[in-house]
N, C-alpha and C positions, 0 to 999 in steps of 0.2 A: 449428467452433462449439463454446463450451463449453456444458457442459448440465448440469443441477441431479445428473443422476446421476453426471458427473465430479467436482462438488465432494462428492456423498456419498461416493464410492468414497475419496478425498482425503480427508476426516473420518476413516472407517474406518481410514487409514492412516496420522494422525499421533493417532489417538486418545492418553493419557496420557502425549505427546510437548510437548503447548501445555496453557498453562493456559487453565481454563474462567472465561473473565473477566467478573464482576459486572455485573446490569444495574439498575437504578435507576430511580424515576420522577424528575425535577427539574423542574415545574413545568409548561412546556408537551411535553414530550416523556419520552421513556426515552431514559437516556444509555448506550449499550453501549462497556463500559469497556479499549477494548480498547488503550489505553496501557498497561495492567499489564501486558500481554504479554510474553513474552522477549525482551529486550534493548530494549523499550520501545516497540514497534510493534508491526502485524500482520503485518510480512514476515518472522517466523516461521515462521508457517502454512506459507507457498508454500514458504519455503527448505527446512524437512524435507519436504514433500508430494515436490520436483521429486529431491531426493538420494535420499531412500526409495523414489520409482519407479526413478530409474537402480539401485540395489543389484539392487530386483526382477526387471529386466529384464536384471540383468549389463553393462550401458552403464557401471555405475561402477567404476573402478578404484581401488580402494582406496588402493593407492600414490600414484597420479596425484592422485586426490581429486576437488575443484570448483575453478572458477574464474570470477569475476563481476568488471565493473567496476562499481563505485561505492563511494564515500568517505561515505555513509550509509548508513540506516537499511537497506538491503538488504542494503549489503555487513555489516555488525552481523549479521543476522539471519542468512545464510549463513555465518559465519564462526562463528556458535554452533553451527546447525543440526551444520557438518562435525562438529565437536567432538563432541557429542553423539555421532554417530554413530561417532567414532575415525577421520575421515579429515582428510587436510591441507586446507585452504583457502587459496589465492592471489587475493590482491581487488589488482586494478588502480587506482588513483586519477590524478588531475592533479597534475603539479605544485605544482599552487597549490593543492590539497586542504589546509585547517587542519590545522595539526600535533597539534590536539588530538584530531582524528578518525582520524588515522592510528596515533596513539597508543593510544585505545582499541581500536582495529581489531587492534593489537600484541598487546594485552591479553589479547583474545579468543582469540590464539594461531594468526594468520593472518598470513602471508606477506604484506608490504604491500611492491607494486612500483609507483615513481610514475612515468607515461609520460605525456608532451607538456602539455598547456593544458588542455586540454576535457576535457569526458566521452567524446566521441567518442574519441580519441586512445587516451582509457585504454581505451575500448571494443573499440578495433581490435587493439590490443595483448594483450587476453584472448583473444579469438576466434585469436588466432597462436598465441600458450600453449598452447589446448585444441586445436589440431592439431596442433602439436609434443609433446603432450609425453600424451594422451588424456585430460585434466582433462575433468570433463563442465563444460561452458559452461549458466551460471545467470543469466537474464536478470533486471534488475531488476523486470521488470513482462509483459512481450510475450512470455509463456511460458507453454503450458498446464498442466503441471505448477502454475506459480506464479499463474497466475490461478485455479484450481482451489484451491488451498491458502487463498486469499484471504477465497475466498467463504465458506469453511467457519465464517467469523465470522457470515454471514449463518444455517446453517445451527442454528448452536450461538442465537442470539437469540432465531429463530423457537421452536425448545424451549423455551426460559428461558419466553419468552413464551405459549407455548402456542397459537402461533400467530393471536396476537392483534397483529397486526401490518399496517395497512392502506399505511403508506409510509416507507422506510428512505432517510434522507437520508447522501448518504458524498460525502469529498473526490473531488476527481479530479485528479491529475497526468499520470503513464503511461496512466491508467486499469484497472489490473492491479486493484485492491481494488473498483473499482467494477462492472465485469465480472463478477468472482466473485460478490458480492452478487448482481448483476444475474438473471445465470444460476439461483443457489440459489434465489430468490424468485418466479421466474417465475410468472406465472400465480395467485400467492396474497397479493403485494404489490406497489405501482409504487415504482420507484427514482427521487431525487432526484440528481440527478450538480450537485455545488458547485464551482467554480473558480474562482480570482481572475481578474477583467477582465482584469488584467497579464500571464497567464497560459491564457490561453484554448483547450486545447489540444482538449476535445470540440466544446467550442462553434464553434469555428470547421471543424473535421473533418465538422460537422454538417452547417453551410452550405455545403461546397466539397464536400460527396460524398464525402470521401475524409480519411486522415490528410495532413496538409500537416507543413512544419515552419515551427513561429515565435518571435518576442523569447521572451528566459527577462527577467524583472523583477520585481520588489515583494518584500514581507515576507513571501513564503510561499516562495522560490525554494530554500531549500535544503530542500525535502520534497514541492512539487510542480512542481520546475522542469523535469521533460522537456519535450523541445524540441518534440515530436511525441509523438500520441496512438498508441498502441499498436495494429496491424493486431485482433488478438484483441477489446480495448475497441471497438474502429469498430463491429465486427461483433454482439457482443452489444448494444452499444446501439443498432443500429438495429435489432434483429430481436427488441427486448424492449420498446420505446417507452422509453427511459433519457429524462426530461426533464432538460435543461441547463438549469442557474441560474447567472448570475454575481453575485460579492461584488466590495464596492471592498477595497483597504488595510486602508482605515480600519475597513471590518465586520468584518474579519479580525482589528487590533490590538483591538477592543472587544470582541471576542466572544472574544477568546483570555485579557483581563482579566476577564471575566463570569466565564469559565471557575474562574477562582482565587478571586477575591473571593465569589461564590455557593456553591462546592463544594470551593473548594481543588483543586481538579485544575489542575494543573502543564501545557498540552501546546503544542504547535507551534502554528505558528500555521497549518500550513496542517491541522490537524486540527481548529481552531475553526472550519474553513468548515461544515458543518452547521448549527452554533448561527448561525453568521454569515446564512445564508440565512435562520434564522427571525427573530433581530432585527431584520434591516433590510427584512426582509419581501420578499427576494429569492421565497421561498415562502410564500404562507398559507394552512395547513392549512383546510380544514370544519368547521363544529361536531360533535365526537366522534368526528374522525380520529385512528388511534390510531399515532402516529408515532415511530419511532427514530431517532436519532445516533447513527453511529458515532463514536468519539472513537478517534481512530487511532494517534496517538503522541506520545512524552511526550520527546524527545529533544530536548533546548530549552535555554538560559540562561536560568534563572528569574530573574535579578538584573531584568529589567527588566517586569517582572509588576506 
């Protein structure tokens, strides 16, 4: 179980490592802007939080370095994180990974090796890597290190805010940022957990007792399409009261345009799920509940905004 004091130890440990990213009132909520973030997400946080405990503990080999599968925002933030820190990064993707994400993943200065179809595939193919070869293996989400790095978004708002903060609404895919949140806030906020119906990964983990695995689909799938909810995410949300909301598509393309046309903010679409809950009234606040959105990532093709 993660706990408010793993994500402060995690704070403490990528302190002047992440930027302290802006927070905002915009009309019915505070928008926490955590798309400025490094490399345009929050999976920053987690990827130096999990590298800088392996240095600490000697698990990481500097030579060997890290090794992750995914052809987004993770593999991005892990592939900065190494950098920063002076070690190699080896990100595993699919085949069918867009050439533009592998490209930038180049960029980044990370070894891009593409194995089989799926994420699975690439996934099984790192875990081989990091036993052959001692890369510390860097989960996208289902890693306490990186669920801990997460939360520290939650950690850094409540400051800003001054802990004026009655309910923090956040995407859910993995559940890895929602966790974090979850955990940091304990006991002085309720958490909102957003996911698209298409996509239902707590929602349905809620109902069945358990992480399951289901359909990946809709306009949020390349950001929150894990196929199953993360053993770590199960646990904090049921042992924090995490309340699930579902969005359709459609709350998610409207609420991802609100987004630009209201504020100019650029982001995913599966990081409008927040706003998306409140437009379509997935969630509706009390009179003088003092409510935050996270805004998670900005990693998008803005041509069709």
């Amino acid at each position: 179980m993660i706990t408010d004091a793993d994500v402060r130890l995690a704070a403490a440990r990528i302190a002047g490592k992440v930027r302290r990213t802006p927070v905002f009132f915009a009309g019915p909520a505070w928008f926490k802007c955590e798309f400025m973030q490094h490399t345009g997400s929050f999976k920053a946080r987690g990827a130096l939080n999990r590298i800088l405990a392996a240095q600490e503990s000697g698990e990481l080999d500097p030579a060997a370095g890290i090794v992750i599968a995914s052809g987004g925002n993770a593999g991005l933030a892990n592939a900065y994180a190494a950098t920063q820190i002076g070690v190699p990064a080896t990100v595993f993707v699919p085949e069918t990974a867009p050439a533009f994400k592998v490209a930038k993943l180049r960029a980044m200065g990370a070894q891009v090796l593409q194995r089989g179809s799926e994420y699975a595939e690439a996934f099984l193919a790192a875990t081989e890597h990091a036993a052959a070869t001692g890369a510390i293996l860097s989960h996208a989400y289902d890693q306490a290190e990186i669920v801990a790095g997460a939360g520290t978004v939650a950690t850094e708002l409540l400051d800003q805010r001054d802990g004026a903060v009655d309910t923090v609404i956040v995407a859910v895919g993995g559940g890895g940022l929602m966790a974090g949140v979850a955990a940091a806030v304990a006991g002085m906020a309720r958490v909102i957990a957003v996911e698209p119906d298409s996509i239902p990964t707590l929602h349905t983990a809620l109902a069945k007792g358990g992480p399951v695995d289901i359909a990946v689909s809709g306009v949020a799938a390349d950001s929150l399409g894990a196929r199953r909810l993360g053993d770590i995410a199960y646990q904090v949300a049921t042992n924090t009261g995490v309340q699930s909301v579902l969005v359709s598509d459609d709350d998610l393309v409207r609420a991802r345009r609100d987004l630009w046309e209201g504020w100019r903010i650029v982001a995913e679409h599966g990081a409008a799920a927040p706003l998306a809950a409140l437009t379509a009234q997935a969630y509706k606040p009390e009179p003088g509940e003092r409510v935050a959105l996270i805004i998670c990532g900005a990693n998008t093709d803005p041509s069709d905004l």
